[in-house]
C-alpha positions as CSV (number, residue, x, y, z in Angstrom):
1,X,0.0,0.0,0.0
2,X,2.9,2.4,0.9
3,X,4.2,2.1,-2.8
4,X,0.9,2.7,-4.0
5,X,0.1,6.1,-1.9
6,X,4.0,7.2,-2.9
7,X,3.2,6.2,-6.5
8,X,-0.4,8.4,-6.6
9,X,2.0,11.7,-4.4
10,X,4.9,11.3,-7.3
11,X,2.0,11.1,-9.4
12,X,-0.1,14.3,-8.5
13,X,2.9,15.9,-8.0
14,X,3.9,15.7,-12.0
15,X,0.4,16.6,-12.6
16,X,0.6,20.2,-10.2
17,X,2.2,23.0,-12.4
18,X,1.4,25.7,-10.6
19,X,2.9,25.3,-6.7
20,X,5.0,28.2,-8.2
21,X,3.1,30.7,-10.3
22,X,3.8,34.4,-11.4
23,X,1.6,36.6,-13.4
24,X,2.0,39.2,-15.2
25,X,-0.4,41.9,-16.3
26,X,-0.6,44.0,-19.6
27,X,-2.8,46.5,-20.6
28,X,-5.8,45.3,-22.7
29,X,-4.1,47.1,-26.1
30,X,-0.7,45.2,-25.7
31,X,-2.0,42.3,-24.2
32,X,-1.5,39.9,-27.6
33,X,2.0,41.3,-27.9
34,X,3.4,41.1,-24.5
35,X,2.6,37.7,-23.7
36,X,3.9,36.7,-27.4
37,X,6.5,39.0,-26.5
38,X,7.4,36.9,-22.9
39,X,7.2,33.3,-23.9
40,X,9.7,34.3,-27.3
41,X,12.0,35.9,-24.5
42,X,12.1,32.8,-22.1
43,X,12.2,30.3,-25.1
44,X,15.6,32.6,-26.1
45,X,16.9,32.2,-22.6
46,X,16.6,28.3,-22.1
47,X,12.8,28.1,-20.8
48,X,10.9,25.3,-22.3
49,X,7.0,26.4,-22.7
50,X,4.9,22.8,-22.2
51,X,1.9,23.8,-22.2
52,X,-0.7,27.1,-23.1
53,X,-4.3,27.3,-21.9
54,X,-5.7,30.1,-23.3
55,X,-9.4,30.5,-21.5
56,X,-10.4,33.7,-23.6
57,X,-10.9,30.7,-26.4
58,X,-13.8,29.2,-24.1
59,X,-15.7,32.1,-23.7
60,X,-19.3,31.4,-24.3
61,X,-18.7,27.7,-25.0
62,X,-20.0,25.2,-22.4
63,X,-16.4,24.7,-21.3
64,X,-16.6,28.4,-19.9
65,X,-16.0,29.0,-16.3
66,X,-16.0,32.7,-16.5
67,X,-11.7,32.6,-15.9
68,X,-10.2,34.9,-18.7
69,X,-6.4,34.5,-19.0
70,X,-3.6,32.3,-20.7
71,X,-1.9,30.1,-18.1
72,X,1.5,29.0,-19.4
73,X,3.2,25.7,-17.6
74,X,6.9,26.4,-18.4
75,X,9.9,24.1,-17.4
76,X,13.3,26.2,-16.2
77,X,16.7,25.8,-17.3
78,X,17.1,24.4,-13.7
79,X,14.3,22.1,-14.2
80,X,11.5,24.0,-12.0
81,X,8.3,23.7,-13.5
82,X,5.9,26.8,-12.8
83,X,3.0,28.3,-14.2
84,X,2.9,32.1,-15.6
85,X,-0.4,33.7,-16.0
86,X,-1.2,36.4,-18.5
87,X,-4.1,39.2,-17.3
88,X,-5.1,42.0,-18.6
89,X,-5.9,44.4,-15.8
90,X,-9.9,43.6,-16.1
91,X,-9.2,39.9,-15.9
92,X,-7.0,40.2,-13.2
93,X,-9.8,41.5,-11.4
94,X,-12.5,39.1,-12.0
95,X,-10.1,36.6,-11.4
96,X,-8.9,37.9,-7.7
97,X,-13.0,38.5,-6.9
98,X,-14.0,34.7,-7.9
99,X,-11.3,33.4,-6.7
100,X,-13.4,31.9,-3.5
101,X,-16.0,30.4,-5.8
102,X,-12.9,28.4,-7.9
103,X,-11.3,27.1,-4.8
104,X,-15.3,25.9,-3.6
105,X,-15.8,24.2,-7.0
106,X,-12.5,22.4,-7.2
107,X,-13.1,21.0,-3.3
108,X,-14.6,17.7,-3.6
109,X,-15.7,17.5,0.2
110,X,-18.6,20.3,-1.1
């Protein structure tokens, strides 16, 4: 049993990209551009961009959760995987105010 609970930890733990997260925030105008902008910069400097969730995408689909943004799980030259977050100042917003409401949804004890 203790191999399986270390094997489902290990597991999860590959699964969790964003234990370290950043985010940046660009004004609605520049938004396109600075997070094109970013990832070419980190690519250049040795950062390996895995994987890019764009939510604007879902908007008024039936995947929509009301999150706008493009999380971006990226892999360091060092080998730390972390998540970046691109907001426009609006987004940003909305996402810091419905923030409760995502962390109620994802508990499976509700």
């Amino acid at each position: 049993n203790a191999v399986k609970f270390n094997s489902s930890i290990a597991s999860e733990a590959k699964r969790n990209n964003d234990t370290l997260r950043y985010t940046m925030i660009f004004p609605t105008v520049d938004y396109q551009s600075g997070c094109n902008r970013v990832l070419s910069e980190l690519e250049n400097r040795g950062y390996d961009v895995r994987k890019i969730w764009n939510a604007w995408t879902l908007a008024e689909t039936p995947a929509d959760t009301g999150y706008r943004g493009i999380n971006v799980t990226i892999i360091s030259s060092q080998k730390q995987k972390f998540e970046l977050q691109f907001h426009t100042k609006e987004s940003f917003k909305l996402k810091m105010e419905t923030h409760g409401l995502y962390k109620e949804r994802r508990n499976p004890q509700i």
